[in-house]
MOPAC internal coordinates of N, CA, C and O (Angstrom, degrees):
PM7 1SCF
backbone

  N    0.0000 0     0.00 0     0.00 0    0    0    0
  C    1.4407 1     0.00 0     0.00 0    1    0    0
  C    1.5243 1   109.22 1     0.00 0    2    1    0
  O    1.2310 1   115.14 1   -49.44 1    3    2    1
  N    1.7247 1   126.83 1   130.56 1    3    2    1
  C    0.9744 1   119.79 1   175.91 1    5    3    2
  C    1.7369 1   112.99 1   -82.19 1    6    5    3
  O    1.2310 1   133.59 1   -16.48 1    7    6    5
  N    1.7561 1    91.34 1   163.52 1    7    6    5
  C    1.5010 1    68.18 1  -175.43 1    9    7    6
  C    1.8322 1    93.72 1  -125.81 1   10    9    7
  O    1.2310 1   128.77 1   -35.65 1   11   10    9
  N    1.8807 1   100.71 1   144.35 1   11   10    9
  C    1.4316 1    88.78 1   176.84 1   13   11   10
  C    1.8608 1   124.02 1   -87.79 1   14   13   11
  O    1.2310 1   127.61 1     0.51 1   15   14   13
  N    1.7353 1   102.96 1  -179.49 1   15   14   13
  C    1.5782 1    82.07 1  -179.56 1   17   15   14
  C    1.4111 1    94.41 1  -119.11 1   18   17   15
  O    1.2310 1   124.14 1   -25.66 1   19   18   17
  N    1.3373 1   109.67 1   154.34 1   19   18   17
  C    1.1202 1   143.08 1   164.41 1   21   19   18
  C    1.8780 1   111.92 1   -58.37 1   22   21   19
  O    1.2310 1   137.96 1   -74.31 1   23   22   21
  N    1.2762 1    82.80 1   105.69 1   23   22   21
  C    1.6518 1    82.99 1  -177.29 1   25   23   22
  C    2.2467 1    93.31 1  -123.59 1   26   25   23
  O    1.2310 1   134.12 1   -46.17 1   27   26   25
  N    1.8120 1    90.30 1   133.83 1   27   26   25
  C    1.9317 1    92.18 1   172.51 1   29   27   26
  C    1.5570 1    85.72 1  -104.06 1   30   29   27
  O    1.2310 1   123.94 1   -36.41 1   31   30   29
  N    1.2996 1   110.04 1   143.59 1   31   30   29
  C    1.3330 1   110.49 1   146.00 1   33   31   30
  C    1.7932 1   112.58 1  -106.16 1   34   33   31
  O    1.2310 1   120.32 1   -33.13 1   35   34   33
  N    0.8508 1   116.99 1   146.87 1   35   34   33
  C    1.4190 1   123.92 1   164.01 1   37   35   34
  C    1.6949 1   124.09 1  -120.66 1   38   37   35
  O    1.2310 1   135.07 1   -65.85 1   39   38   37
  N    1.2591 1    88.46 1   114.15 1   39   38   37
  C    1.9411 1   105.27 1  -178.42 1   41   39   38
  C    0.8741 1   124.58 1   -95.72 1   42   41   39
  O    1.2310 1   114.48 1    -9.09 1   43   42   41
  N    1.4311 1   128.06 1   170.91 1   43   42   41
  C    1.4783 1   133.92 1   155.95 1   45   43   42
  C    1.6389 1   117.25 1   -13.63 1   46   45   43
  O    1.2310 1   128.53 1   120.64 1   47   46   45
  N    1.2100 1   101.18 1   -59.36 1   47   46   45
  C    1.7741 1   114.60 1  -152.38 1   49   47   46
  C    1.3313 1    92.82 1  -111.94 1   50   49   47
  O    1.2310 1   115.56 1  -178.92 1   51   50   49
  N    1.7140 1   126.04 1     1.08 1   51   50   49
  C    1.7332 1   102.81 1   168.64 1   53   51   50
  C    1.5852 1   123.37 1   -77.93 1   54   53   51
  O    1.2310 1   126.89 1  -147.20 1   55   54   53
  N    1.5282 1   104.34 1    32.80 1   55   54   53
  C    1.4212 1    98.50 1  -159.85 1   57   55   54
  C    1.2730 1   151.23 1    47.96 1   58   57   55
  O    1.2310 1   111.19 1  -157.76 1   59   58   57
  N    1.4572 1   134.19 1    22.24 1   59   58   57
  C    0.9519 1   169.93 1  -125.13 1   61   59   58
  C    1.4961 1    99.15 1  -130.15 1   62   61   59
  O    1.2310 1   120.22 1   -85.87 1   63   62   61
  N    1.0354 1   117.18 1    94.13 1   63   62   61
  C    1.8969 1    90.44 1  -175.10 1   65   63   62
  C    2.0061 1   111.18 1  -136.13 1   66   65   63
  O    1.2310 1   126.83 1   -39.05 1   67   66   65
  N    0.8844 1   104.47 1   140.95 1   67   66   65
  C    1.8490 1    93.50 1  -170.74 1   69   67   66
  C    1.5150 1    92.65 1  -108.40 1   70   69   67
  O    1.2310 1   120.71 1   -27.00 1   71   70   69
  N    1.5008 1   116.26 1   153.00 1   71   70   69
  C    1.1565 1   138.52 1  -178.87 1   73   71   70
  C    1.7938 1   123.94 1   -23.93 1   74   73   71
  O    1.2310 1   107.49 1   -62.77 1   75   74   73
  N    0.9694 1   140.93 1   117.23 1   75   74   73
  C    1.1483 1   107.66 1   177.56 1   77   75   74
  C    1.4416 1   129.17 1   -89.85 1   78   77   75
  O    1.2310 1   112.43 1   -41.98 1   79   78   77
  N    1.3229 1   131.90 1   138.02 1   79   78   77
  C    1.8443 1   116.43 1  -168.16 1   81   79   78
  C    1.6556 1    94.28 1  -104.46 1   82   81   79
  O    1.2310 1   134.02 1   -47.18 1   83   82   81
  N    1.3110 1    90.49 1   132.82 1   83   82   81
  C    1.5949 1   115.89 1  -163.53 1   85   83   82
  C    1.7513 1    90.08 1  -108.95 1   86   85   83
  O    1.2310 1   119.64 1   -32.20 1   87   86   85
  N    1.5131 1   118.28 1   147.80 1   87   86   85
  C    1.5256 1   121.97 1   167.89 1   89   87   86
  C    0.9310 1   100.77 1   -69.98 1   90   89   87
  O    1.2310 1   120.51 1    -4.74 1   91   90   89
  N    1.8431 1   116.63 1   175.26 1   91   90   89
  C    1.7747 1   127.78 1  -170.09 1   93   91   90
  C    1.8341 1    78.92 1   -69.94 1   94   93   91
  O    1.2310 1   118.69 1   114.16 1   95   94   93
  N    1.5862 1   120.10 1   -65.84 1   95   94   93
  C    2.0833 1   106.55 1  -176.21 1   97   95   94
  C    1.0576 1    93.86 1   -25.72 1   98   97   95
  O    1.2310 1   107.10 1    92.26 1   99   98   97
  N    1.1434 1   141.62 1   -87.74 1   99   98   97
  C    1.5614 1   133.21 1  -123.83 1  101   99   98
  C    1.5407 1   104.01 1   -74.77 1  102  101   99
  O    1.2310 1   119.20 1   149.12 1  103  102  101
  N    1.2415 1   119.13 1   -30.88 1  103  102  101
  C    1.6089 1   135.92 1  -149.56 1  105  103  102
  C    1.5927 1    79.61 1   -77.39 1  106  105  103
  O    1.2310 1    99.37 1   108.55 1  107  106  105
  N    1.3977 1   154.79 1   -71.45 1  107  106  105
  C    1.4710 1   157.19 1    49.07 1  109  107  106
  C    1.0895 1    83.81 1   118.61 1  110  109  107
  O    1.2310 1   122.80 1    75.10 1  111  110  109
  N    1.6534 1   112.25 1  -104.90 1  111  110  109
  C    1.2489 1   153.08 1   171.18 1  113  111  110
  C    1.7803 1   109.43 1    -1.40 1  114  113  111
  O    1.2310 1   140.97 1   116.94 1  115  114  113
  N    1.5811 1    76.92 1   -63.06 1  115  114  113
  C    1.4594 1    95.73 1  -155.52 1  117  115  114
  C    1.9181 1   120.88 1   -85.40 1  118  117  115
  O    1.2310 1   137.40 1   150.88 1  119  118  117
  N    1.2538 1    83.89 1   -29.12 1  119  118  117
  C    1.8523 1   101.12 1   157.04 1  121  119  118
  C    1.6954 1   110.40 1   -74.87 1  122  121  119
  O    1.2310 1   115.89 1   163.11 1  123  122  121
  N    0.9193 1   125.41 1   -16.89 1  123  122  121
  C    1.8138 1   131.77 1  -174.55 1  125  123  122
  C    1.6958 1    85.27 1   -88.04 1  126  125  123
  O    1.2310 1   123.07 1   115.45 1  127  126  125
  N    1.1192 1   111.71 1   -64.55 1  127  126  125
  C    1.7406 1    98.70 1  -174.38 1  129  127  126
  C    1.1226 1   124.42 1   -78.75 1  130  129  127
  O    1.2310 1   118.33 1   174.68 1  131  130  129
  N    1.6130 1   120.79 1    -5.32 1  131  130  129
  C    1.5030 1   123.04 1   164.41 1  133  131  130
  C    1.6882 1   118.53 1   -61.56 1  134  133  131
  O    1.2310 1   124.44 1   146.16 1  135  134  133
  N    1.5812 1   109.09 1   -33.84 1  135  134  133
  C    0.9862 1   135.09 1  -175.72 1  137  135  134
  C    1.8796 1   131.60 1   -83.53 1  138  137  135
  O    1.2310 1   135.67 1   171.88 1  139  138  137
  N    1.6676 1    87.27 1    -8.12 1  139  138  137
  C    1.2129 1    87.26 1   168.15 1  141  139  138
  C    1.6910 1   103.92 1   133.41 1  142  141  139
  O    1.2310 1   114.39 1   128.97 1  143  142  141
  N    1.4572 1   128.23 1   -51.03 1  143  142  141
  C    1.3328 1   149.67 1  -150.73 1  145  143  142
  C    1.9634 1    88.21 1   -54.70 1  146  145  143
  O    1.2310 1   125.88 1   -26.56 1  147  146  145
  N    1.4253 1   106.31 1   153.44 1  147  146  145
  C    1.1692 1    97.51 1   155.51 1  149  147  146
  C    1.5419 1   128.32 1  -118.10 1  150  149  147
  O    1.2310 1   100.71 1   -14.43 1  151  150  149
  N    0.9479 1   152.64 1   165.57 1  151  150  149
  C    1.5754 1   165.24 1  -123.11 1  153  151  150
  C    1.8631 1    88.39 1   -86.10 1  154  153  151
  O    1.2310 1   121.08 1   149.46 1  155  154  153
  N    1.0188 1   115.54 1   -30.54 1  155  154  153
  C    2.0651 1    99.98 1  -174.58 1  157  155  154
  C    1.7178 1    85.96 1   -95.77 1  158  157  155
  O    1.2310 1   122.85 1   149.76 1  159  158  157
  N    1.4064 1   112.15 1   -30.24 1  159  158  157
  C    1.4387 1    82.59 1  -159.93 1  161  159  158
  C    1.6399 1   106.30 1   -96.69 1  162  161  159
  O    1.2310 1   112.58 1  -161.45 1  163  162  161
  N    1.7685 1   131.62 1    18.55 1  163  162  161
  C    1.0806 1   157.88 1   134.37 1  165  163  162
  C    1.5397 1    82.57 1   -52.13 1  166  165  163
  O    1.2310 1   116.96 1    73.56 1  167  166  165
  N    1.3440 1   123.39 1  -106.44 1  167  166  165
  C    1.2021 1   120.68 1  -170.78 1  169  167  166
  C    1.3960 1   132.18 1     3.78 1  170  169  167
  O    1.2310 1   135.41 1   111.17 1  171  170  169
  N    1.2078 1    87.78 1   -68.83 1  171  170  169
  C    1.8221 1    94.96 1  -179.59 1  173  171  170
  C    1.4901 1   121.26 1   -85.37 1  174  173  171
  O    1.2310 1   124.72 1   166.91 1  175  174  173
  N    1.4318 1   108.55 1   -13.09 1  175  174  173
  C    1.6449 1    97.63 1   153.67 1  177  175  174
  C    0.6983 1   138.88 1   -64.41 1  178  177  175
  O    1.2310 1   118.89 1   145.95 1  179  178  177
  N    1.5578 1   119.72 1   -34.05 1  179  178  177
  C    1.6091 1   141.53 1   177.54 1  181  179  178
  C    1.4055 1   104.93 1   -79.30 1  182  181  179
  O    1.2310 1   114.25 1   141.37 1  183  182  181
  N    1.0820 1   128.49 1   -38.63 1  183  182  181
  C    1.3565 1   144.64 1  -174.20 1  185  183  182
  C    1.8165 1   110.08 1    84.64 1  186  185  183
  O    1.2310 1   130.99 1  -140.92 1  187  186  185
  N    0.8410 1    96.40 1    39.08 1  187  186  185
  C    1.4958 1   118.77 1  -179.56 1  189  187  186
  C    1.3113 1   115.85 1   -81.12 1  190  189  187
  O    1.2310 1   125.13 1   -55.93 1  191  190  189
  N    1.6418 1   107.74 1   124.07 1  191  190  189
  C    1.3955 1   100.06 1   165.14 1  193  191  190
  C    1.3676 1   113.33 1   -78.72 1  194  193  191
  O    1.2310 1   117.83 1     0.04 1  195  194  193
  N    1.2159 1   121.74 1  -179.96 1  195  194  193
  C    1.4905 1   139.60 1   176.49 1  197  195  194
  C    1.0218 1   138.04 1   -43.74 1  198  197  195
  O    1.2310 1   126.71 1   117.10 1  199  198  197
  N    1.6733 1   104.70 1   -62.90 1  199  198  197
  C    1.5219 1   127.69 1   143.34 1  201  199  198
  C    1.5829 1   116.57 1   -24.77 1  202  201  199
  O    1.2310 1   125.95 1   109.24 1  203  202  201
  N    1.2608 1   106.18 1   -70.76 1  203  202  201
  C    1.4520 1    90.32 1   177.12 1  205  203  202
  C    1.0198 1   140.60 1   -48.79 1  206  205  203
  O    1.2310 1   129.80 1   138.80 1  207  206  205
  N    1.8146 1    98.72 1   -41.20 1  207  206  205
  C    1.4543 1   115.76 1  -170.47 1  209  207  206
  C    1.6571 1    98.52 1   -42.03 1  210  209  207
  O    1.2310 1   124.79 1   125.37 1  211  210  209
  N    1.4652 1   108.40 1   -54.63 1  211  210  209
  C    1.5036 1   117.66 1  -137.04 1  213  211  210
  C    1.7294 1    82.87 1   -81.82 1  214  213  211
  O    1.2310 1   113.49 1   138.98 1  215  214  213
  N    1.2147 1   129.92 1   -41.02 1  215  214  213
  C    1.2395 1   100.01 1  -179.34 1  217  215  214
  C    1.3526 1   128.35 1   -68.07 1  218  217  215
  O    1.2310 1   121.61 1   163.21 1  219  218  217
  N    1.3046 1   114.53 1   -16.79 1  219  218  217
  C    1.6235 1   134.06 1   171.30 1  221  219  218
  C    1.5589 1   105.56 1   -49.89 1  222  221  219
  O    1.2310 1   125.47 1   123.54 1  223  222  221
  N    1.3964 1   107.09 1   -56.46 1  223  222  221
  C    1.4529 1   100.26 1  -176.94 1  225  223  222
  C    1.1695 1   110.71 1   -79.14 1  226  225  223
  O    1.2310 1   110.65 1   155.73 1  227  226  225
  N    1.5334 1   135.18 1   -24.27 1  227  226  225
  C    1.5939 1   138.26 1   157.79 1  229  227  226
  C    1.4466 1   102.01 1   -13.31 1  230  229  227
  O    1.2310 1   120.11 1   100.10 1  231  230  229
  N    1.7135 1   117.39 1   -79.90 1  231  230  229
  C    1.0076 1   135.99 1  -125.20 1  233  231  230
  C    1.8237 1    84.57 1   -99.36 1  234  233  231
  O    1.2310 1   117.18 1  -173.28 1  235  234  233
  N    0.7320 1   122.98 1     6.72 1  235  234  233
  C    1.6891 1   131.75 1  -169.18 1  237  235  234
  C    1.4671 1   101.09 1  -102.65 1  238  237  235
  O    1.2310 1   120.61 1   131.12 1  239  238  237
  N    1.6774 1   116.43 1   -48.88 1  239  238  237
  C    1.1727 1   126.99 1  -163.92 1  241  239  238
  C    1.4208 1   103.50 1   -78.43 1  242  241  239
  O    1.2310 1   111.43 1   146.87 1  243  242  241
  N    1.2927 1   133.75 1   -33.13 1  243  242  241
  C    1.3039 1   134.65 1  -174.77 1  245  243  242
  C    1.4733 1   103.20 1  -107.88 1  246  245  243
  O    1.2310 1   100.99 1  -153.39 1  247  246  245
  N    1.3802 1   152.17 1    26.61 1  247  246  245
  C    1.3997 1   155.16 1   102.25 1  249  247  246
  C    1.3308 1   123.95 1   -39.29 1  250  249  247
  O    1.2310 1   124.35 1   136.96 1  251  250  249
  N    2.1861 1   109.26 1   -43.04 1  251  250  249
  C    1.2451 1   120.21 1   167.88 1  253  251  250
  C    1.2458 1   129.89 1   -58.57 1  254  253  251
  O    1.2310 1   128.24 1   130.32 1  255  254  253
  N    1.8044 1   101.73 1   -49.68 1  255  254  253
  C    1.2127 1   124.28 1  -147.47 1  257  255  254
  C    1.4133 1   121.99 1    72.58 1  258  257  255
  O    1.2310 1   117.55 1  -124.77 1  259  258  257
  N    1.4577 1   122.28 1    55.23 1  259  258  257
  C    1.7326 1   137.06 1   174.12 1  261  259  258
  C    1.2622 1   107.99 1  -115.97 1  262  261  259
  O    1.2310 1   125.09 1   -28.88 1  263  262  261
  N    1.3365 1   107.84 1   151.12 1  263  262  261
  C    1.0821 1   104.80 1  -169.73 1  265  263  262
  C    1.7476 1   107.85 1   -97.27 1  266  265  263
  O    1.2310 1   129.74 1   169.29 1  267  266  265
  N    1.2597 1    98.83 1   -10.71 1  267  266  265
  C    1.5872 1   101.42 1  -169.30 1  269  267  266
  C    1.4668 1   111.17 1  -155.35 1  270  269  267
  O    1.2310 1   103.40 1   -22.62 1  271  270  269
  N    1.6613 1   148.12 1   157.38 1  271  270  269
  C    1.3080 1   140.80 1  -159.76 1  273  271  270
  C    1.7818 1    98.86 1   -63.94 1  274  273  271
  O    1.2310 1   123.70 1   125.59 1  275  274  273
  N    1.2205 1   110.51 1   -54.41 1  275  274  273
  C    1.7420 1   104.33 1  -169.97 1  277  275  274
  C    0.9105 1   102.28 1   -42.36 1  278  277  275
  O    1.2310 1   115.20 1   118.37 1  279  278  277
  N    2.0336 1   126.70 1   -61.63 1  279  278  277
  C    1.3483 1   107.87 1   174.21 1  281  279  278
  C    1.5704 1   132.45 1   -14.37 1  282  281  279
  O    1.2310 1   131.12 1    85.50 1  283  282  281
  N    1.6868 1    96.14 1   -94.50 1  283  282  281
  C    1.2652 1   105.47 1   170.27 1  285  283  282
  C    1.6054 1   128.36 1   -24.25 1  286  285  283
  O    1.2310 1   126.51 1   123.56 1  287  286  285
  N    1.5137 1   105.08 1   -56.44 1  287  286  285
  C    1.4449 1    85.21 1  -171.98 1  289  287  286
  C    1.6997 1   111.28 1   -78.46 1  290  289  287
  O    1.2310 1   115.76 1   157.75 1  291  290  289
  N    0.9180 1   125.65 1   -22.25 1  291  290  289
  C    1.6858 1   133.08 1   175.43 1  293  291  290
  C    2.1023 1    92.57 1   -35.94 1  294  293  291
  O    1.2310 1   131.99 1   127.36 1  295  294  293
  N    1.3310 1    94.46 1   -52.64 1  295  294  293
  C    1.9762 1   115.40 1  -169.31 1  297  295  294
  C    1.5141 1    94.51 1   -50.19 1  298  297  295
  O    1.2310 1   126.46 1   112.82 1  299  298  297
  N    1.3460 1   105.19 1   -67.18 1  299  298  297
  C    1.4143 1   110.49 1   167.00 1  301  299  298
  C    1.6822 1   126.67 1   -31.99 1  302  301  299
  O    1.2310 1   121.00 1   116.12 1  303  302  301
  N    1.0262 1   115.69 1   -63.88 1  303  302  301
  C    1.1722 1   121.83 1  -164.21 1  305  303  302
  C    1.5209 1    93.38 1   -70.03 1  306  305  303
  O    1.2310 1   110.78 1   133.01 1  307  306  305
  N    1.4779 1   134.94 1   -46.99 1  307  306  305
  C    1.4145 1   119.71 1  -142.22 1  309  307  306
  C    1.8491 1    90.73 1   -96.92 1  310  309  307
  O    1.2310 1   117.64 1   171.19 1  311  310  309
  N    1.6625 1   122.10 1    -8.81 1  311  310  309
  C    1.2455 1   122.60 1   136.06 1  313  311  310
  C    1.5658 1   142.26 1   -41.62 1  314  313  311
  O    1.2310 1   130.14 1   119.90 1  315  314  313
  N    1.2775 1    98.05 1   -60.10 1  315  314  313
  C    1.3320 1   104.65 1   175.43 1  317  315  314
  C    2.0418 1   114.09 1   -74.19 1  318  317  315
  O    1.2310 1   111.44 1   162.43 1  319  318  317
  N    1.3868 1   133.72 1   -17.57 1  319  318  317
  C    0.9617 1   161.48 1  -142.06 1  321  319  318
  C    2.1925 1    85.64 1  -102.21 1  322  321  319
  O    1.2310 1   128.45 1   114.29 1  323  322  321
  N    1.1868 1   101.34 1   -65.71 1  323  322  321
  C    1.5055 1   135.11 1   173.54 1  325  323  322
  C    1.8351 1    99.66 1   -51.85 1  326  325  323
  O    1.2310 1   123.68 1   150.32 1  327  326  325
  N    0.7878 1   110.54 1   -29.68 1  327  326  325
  C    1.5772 1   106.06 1  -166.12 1  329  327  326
  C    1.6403 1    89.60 1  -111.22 1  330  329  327
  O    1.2310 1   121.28 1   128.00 1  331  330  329
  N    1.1537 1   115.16 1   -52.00 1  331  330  329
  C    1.7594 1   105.45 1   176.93 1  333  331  330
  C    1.6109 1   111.50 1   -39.31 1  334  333  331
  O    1.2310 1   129.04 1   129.70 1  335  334  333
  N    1.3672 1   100.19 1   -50.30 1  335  334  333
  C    1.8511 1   108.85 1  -164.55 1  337  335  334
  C    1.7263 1   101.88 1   -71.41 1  338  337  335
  O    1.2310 1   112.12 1   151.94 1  339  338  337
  N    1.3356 1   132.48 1   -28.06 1  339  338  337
  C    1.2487 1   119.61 1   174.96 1  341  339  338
  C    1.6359 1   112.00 1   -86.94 1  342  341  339
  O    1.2310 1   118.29 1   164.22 1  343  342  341
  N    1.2332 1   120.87 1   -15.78 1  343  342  341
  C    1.5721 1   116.36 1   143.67 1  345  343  342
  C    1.2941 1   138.17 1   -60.39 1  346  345  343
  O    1.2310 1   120.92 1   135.78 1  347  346  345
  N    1.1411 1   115.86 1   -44.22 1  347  346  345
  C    1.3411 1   115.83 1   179.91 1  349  347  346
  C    1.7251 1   116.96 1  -100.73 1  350  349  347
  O    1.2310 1   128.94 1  -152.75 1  351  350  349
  N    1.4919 1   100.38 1    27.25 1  351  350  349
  C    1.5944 1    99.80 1   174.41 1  353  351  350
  C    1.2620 1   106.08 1  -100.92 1  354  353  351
  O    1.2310 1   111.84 1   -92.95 1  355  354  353
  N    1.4933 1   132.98 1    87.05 1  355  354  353
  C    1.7284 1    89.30 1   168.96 1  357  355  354
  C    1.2879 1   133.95 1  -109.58 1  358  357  355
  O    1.2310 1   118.14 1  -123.84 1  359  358  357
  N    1.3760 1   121.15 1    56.16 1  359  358  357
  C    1.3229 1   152.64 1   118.04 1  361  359  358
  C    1.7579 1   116.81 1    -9.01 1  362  361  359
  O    1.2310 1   139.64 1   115.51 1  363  362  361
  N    1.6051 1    79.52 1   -64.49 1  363  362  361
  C    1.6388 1   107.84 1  -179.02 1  365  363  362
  C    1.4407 1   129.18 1   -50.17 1  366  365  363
  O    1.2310 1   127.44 1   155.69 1  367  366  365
  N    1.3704 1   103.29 1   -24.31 1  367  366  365
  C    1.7186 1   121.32 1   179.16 1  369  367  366
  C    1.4509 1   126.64 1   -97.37 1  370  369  367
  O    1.2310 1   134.27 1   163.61 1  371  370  369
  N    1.7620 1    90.02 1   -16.39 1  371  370  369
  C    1.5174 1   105.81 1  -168.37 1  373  371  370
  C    1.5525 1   126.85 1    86.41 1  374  373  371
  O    1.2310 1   113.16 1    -9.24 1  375  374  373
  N    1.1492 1   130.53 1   170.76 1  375  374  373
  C    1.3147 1   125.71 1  -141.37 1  377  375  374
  C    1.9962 1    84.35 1   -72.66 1  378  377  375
  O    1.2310 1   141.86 1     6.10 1  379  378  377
  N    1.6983 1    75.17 1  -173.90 1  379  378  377
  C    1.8911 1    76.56 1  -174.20 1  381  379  378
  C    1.8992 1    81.57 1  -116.51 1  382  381  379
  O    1.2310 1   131.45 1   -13.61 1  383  382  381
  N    1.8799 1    95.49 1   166.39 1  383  382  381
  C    1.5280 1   102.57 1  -178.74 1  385  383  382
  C    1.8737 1   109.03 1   -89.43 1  386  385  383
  O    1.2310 1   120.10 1   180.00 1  387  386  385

C-alpha cells in the first residue's frame, strides 16, 4: 500500500498570521491612540501633517490586516493589555528564591 504525504499549506486567508513589526513612528503612533489621544491631537504631537498621519495608519492597517482605524486600534489595545498582564504576573516565572 502506498502511502500518501501529508502536505499543510498555509495562505493568506488561512488565518495564520505572524507578528507584525511596526517602525519606532508607527510603534508611537499607535500606543498614543491605544491610549486614548485622538488623530489631530496625535498630529500635533508628532508634528505631523495629515498626509502622513493617514498614510501611517495605511501602512499599519495592512501589516495588521484591518479593515479600518477602530479595528486596528481595538488590536492594539487588547495587545498592549496582553503584554501588561504577562508583566505584571509574577506567578508567571514561578516562585521567587
Amino acid at each position: 500500500m502506498k502511502r500518501e504525504h501529508n502536505v499543510i499549506c498555509i495562505t493568506r486567508g488561512s488565518g495564520f498570521r505572524i507578528d507584525p513589526t511596526f517602525t519606532g513612528e508607527e510603534s508611537n503612533i499607535l500606543w498614543a491612540l491605544a491610549c486614548g489621544r485622538t488623530e489631530r491631537q496625535v498630529c500635533n504631537d508628532f508634528r505631523m501633517e495629515p498626509t502622513t498621519f493617514l498614510r501611517l495608519m495605511h501602512d499599519m492597517r495592512k501589516k495588521v490586516g484591518s479593515a479600518d482605524n477602530v479595528t486596528l486600534i481595538a488590536w492594539a489595545k487588547h495587545r498592549i493589555n496582553g503584554g501588561d498582564q504577562e508583566i505584571d504576573n509574577p506567578a508567571r516565572d514561578g516562585r521567587f528564591a
